[in-house]
C-alpha positions in Angstrom: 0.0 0.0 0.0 1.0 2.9 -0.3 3.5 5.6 2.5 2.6 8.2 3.9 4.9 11.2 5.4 3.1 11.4 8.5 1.1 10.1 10.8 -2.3 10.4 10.0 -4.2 9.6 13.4 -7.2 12.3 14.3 -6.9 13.4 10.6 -10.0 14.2 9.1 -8.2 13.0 5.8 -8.1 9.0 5.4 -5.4 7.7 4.2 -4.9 6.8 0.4 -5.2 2.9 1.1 -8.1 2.9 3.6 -10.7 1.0 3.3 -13.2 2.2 6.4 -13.6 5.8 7.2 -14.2 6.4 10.6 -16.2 9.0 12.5 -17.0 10.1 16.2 -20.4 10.1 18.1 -21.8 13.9 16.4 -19.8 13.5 13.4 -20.9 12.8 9.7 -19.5 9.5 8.8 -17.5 8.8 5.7 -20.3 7.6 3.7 -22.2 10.6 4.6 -19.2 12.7 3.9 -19.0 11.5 0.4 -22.8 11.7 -0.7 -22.5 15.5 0.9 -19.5 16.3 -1.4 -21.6 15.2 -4.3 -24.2 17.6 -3.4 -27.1 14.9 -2.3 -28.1 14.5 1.1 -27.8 11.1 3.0 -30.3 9.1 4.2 -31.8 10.0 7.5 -31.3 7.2 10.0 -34.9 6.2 11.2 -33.6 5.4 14.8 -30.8 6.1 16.9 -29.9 2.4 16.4 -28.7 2.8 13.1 -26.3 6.0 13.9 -24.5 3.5 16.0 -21.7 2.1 13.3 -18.7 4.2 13.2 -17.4 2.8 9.7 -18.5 1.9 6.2 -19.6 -2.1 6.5 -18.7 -4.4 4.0 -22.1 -4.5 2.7 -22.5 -1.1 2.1 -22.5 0.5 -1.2 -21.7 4.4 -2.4 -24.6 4.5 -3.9 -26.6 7.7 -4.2 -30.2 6.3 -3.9 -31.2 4.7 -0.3 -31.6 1.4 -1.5 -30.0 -1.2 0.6 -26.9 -3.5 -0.8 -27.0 -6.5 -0.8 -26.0 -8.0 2.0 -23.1 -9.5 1.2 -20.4 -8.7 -2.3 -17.9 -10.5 -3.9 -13.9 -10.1 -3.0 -13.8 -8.4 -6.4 -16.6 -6.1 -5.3 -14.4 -5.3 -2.2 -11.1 -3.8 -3.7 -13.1 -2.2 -6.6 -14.9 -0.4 -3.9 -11.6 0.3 -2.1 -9.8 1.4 -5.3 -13.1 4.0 -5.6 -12.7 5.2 -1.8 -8.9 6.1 -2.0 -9.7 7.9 -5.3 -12.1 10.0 -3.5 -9.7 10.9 -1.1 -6.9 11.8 -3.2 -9.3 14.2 -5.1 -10.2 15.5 -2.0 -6.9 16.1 -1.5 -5.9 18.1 -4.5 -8.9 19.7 -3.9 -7.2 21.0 -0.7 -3.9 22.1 -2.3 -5.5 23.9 -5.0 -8.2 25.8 -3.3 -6.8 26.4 0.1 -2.9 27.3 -1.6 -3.2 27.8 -4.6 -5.8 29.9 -5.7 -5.0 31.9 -3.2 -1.6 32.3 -3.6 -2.6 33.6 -7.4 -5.2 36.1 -6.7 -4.7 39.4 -7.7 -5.1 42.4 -5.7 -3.2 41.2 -2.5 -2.7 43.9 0.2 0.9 44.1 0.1 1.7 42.9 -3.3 1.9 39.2 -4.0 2.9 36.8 -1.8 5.1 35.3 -4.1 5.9 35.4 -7.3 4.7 33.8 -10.2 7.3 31.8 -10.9 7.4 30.2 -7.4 3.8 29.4 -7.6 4.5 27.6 -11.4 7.8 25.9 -9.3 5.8 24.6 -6.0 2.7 23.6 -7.9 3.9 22.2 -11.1 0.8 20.2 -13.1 -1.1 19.7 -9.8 -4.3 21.1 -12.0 -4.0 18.5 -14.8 -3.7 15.4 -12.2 -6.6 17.0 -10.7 -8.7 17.2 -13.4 -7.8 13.5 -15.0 -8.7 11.9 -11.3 -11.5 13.9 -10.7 -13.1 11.9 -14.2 -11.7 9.0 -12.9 -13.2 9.3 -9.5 -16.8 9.5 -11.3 -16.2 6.8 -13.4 -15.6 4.6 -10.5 -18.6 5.6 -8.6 -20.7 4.8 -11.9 -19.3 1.6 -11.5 -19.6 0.5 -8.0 -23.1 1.9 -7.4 -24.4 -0.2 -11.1 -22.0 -2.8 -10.4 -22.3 -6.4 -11.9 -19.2 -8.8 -12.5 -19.2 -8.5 -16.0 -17.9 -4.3 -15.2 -14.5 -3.5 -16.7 -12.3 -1.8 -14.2 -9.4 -2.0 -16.4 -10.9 -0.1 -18.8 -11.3 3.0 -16.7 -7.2 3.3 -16.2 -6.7 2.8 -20.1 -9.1 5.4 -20.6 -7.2 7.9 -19.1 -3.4 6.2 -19.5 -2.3 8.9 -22.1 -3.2 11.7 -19.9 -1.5 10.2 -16.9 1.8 10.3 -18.8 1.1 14.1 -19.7 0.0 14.6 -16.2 2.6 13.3 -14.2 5.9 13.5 -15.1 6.5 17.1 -15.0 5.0 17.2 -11.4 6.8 14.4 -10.0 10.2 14.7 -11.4 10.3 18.6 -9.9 9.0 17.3 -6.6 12.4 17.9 -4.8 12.6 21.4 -6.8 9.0 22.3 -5.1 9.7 21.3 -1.4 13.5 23.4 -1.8 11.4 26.1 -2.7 8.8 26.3 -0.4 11.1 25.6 2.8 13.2 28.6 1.1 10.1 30.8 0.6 8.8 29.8 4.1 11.9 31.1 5.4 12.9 34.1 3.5 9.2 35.8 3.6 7.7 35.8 6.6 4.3 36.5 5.0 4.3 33.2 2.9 5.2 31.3 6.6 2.3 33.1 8.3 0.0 32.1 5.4 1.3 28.8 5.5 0.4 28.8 9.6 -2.9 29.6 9.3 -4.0 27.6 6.1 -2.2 24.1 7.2 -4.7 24.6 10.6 -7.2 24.4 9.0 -9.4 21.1 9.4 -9.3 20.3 5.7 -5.4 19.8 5.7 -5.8 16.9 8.5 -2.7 18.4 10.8 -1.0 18.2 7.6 1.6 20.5 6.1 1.7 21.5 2.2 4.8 19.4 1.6 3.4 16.2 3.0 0.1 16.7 1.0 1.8 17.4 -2.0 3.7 14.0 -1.7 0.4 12.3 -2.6 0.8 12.6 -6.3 4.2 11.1 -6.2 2.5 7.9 -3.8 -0.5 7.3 -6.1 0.2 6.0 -9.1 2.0 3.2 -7.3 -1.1 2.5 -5.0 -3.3 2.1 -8.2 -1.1 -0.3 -9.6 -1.3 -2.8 -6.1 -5.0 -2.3 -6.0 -5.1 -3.2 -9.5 -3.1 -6.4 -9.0 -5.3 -7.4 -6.1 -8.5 -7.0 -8.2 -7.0 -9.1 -11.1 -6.5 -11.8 -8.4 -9.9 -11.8 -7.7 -11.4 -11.9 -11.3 -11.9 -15.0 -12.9 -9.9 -16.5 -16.0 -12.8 -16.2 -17.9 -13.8 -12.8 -17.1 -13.0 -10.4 -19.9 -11.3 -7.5 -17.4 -9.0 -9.8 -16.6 -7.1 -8.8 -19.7 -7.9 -5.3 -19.8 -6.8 -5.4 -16.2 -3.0 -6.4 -17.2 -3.5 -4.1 -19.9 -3.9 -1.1 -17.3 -1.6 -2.7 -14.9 1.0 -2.3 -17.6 0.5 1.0 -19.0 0.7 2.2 -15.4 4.0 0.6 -15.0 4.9 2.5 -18.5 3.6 5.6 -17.1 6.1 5.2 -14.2 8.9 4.4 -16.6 8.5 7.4 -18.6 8.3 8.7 -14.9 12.2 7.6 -14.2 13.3 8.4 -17.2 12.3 12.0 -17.3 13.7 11.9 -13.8 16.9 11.1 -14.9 17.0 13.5 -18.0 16.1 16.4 -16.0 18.7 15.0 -13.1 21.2 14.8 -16.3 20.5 18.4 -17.2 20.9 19.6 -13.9 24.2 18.4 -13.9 25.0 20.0 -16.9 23.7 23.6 -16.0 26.1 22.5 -12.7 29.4 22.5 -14.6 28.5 25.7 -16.4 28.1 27.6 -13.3 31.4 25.8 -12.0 33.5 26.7 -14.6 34.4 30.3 -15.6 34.2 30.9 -19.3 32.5 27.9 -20.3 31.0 27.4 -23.6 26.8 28.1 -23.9 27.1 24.9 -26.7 27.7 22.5 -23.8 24.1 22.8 -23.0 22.1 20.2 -25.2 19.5 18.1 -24.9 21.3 14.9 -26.0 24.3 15.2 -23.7 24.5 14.2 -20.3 27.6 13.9 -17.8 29.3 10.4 -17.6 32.0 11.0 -14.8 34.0 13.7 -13.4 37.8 13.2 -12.3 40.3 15.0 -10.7 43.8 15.4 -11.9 47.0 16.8 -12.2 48.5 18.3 -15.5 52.3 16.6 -16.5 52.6 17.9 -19.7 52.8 21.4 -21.6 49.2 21.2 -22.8 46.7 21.8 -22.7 47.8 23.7 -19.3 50.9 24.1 -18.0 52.5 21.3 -15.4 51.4 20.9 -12.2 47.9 22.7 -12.8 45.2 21.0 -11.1 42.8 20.2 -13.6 39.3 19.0 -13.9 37.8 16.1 -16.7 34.0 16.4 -17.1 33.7 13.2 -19.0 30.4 13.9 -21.1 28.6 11.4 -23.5 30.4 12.9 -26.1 32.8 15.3 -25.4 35.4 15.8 -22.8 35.6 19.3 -20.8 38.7 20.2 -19.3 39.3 22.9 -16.6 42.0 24.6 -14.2 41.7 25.1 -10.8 41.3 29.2 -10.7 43.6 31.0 -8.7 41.8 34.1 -8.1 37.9 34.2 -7.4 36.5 37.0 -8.3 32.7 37.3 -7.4 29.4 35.2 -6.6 26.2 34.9 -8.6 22.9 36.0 -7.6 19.6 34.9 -9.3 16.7 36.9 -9.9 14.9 34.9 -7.3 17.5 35.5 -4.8 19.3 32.8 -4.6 23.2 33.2 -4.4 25.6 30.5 -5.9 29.2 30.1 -5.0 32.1 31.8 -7.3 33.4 29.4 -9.9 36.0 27.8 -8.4 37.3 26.4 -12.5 38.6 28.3 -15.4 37.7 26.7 -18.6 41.0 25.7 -21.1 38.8 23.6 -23.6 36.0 21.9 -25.4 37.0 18.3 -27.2 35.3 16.5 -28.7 36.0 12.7 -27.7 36.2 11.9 -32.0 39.7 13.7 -31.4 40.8 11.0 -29.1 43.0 8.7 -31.0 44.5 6.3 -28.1 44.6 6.2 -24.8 47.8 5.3 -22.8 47.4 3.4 -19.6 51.2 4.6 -18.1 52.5 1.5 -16.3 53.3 2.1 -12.6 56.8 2.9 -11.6 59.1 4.9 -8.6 58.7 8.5 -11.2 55.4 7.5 -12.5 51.9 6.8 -10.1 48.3 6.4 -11.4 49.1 8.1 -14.7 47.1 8.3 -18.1 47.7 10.1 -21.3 45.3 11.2 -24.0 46.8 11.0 -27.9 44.8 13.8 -29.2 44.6 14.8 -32.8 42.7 18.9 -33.0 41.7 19.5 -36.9 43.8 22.7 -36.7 47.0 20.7 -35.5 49.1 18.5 -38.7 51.0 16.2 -35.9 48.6 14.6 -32.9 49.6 16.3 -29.7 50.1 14.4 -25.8 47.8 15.3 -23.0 49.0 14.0 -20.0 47.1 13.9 -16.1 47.8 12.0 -12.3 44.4 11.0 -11.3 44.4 12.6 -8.0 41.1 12.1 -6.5 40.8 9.1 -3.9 37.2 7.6 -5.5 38.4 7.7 -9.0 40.0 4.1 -9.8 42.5 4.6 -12.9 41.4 1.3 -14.7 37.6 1.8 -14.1 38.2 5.5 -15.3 39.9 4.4 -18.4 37.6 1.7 -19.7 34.6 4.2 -19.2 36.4 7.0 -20.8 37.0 4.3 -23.9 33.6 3.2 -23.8 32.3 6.9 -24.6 34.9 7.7 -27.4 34.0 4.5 -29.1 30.2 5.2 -29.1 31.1 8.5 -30.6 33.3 7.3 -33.5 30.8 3.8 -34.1 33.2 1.5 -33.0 32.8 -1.7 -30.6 36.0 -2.4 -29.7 36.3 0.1 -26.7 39.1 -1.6 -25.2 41.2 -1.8 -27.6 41.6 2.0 -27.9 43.9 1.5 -24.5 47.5 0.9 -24.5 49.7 0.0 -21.8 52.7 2.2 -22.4 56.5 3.1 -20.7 55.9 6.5 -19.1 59.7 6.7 -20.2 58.8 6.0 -23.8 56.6 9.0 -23.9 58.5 11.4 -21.3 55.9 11.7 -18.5 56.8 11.5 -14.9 55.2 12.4 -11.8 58.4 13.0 -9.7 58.5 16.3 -7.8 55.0 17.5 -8.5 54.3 18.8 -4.6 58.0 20.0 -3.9 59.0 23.4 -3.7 60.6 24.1 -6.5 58.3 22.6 -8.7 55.8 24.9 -7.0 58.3 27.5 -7.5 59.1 27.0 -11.2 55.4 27.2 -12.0 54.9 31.2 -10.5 57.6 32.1 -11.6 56.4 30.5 -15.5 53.1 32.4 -15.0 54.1 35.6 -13.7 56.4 36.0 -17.0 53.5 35.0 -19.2 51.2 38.1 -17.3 54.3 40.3 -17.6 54.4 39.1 -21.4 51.0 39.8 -22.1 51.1 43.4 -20.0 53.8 44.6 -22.6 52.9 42.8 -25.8 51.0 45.3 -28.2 49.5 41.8 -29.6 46.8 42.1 -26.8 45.7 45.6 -28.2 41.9 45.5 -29.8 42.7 46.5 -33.1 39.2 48.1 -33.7 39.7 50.4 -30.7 42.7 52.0 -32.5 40.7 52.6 -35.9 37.6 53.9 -33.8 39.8 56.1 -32.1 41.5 57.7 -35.5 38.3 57.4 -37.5 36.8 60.0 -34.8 39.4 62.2 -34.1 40.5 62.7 -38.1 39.5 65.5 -40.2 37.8 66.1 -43.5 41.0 66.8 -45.1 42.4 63.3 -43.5 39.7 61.5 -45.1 41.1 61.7 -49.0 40.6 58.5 -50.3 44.6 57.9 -51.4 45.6 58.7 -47.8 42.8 57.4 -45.3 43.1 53.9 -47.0 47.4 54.0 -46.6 47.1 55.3 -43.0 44.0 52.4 -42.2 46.1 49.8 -43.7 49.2 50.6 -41.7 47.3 50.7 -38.9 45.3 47.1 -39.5 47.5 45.3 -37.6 48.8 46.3 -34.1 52.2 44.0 -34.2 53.1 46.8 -36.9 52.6 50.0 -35.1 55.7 50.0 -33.4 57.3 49.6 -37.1 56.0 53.3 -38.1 58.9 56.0 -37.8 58.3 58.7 -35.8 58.1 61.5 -38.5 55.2 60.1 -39.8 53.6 60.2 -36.3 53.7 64.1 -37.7 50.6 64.2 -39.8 48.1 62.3 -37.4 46.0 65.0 -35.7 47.1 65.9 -32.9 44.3 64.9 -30.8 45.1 61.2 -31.5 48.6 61.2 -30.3 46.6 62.3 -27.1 44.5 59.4 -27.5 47.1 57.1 -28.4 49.2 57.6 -25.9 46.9 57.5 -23.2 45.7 53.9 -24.7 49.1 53.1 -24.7 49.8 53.2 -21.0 46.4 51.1 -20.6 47.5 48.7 -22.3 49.3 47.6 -19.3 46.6 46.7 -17.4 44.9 43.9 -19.9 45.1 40.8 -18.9 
């Protein structure tokens, strides 16, 4: 049966899977209750005798007229009339969460300004009116069928009926699920208007001592609940009944609804990941985001080679379905990000060096182990803009990653991307001597050394070289400052040419320096002294 969140005792909502309502001397009874939610009165008890039962008796139908059952139903008769009472209450449930949160929550003209905003309502709610509205015909379908029931009756039916809108329905709800409780214990505790709202609503004797999150956990519960009662019907229908088969029919098309269910799960889970890395990682592409890619593994490692960092970097693999993103550890964070709902992320801790594709891997080297050389790997990697294939080399470093493990799944990915099914033999066990890799020294000081010093001449390179000048800023600024005499045809073409490329400006004499305006030897100048503080 199916799990609740919490205990539901004094609750004046039954639980999904009960069978008897109960009620206390003075108070309507569940059968009662359900005749009064369709709008037609029950039957008045001719003595006080028969107010006496405090449950719904085996032999009593939900039927809207005041004609007695008969007094006693078939097993099949039982569970149908089961499966019929939990639907009830489930509808009677969304009916809660839509008209006591909400609508509510959505109406316009709220002193104060809205409680929250629209987007949070879309993110806590999700598709809770669509599974409202396929169970509420479900629900009356049910009732037709217990109050004119015969053997003959096709439960099974009923679910197939309504099987394509279940997959619509559900999935979008039930895969956000965790999304819509993060946000409502966020919103309950950033806006104190929203908690007080909550307070008073979830008092109210129509939520059963129950809080929003544990009554919108009944959508993820049910479709698993229908699927027992289901199976217990079939065991009670004949072989020669006809809803036997329409019964495995449903039984199975609920199973593929909660397939579709998982699947979506994990897509959405997949994508997550994906918007997860961008965030992490400074500078990272937009086209990583795609709708068939999804994250394999992730492993931590140290550079040993020249590229595609410099030694020692630590560097980070995203191993993707079909490419292979590789990142630095940054040295310098620089700020957070804040979303338009509020919510603040961490600084990106990576700096991104580059996009491959895993067609580019040619081989993979499993490095043997020796005293200069510990859980190495290197990557033969052939770029279309390189003529010779070039050596990326990395030290797993992370305790969880096992090299061999790491190295099959990394060959497993590169061989679905290039169609080929011999993953394994894409790795070769290879002398770390043969191709000049070592691992010796990585942590010691004057590695550590060597490495500042190597990147404080390449900032100090880049500070001086006039390579790093935008060459359109230069134009801009002698396009505006040049006068109509400047712009002859003969000369404005000579002077833009020489100035096309900024590797050539230190080339031009001084003398010739002469006939630009004055005003942009201001200019150029002052540029000239920026220059020093691009990076």
């Amino acid at each position: 049966m199916e799990v609740s969140l919490g205990s539901l005792e004094g609750s004046d909502w039954p639980s999904d899977s009960e069978v008897t309502v109960r009620a206390g001397p003075g108070q309507v009874s569940g059968q009662e209750r359900w005749e009064l939610y369709e709008g037609v009165a029950p039957a008045a008890p001719t003595d006080h005798k028969e107010r006496q039962p405090n449950r719904v008796t085996e032999n009593t139908k939900p039927s809207k007229s005041s004609t007695p059952a008969p007094q006693k139903q078939s097993a099949r008769w039982q569970v149908s009339k089961e499966l019929y009472q939990t639907e009830s209450n489930y509808v009677d449930i969304l009916a809660t969460v839509l008209q006591l949160f909400k609508h509510p929550l959505e109406k316009e003209g709220q002193v104060g300004g809205p409680i929250l905003a629209q987007e949070e309502i879309k993110t806590i709610f999700g598709s809770i009116p669509d599974i409202y509205e396929v169970h509420t015909r479900i629900k009356a379908d049910l009732e037709e069928l217990v109050i004119d029931w015969s053997e003959d009756k096709s439960v099974g039916d009923i679910i197939l009926k309504y099987s394509k809108e279940l997959v619509k329905a559900y999935p979008p709800f039930v895969n956000f699920f965790e999304m819509s409780k993060e946000t409502i214990v966020r919103c309950e505790k950033q806006k104190p208007r929203f908690h007080a709202f909550l307070k008073i609503n979830q008092a109210k004797p129509e939520c059963g001592r129950q809080t929003l999150v544990e009554l919108l956990i009944r959508p993820v519960q049910r479709l698993p609940s229908v699927a027992l009662l289901l199976n217990d019907i079939k065991k009670h229908t004949a072989d020669d009944n006809p809803d036997k088969v329409m019964l495995e029919k449903a039984i199975e098309s609920l199973k593929e609804v909660m397939t579709h269910i998982n699947e979506d799960k994990r897509k959405t889970e997949g994508q997550k990941q994906i918007f997860d890395v961008v965030y992490e990682v400074d500078g990272c592409p937009a086209n990583l985001l795609s709708s068939h890619r999804s994250l394999v593994q992730r492993a931590e490692t140290i550079a040993l080679g020249d590229q595609p960092c410099d030694r020692g970097e630590h560097v980070t693999l995203f191993l993707f379905n079909d490419c292979l993103e590789i990142a630095r550890k940054r040295h310098k964070v620089i700020s957070t990000f804040k979303s338009p709902l509020g919510q603040t992320r961490p600084p990106a801790q990576l700096k991104h060096i580059a996009l491959m594709p895993l067609s580019q891997i040619r081989r993979v080297l499993d490095l043997q182990e020796t005293e200069e050389c510990h859980n190495a790997f290197a990557l033969v990697v052939h770029p279309p803009t390189e003529q010779e294939n070039l050596l990326f080399s990395f030290q797993l470093t992370g305790e969880d990653t096992v090299k061999s493990a790491w190295l099959k799944t990394l060959c497993r990915q590169v061989a679905n991307t290039i169609c080929r099914a011999d993953a394994e033999d894409l790795i070769q066990c290879t002398d770390p001597e043969s191709v000049q890799v070592s691992t010796k020294d990585m942590d010691s000081t004057l590695s550590r050394a060597s490495r500042v010093i190597k990147k404080t001449s390449k900032k100090v390179t880049r500070a001086f070289s006039f390579t790093k000048t935008p060459k359109r800023v230069i134009q801009r600024a002698f396009m505006n400052s040049s006068t109509p005499d400047d712009k002859s045809p003969g000369s404005g073409s000579e002077m833009r040419g020489r100035l096309g490329s900024s590797s050539t400006l230190s080339a031009i004499h001084s003398p010739s320096m002469v006939n630009l305006p004055s005003m942009f030897e201001r200019k150029y100048h002052t540029f000239s002294r920026s220059t020093t503080h691009l990076i």
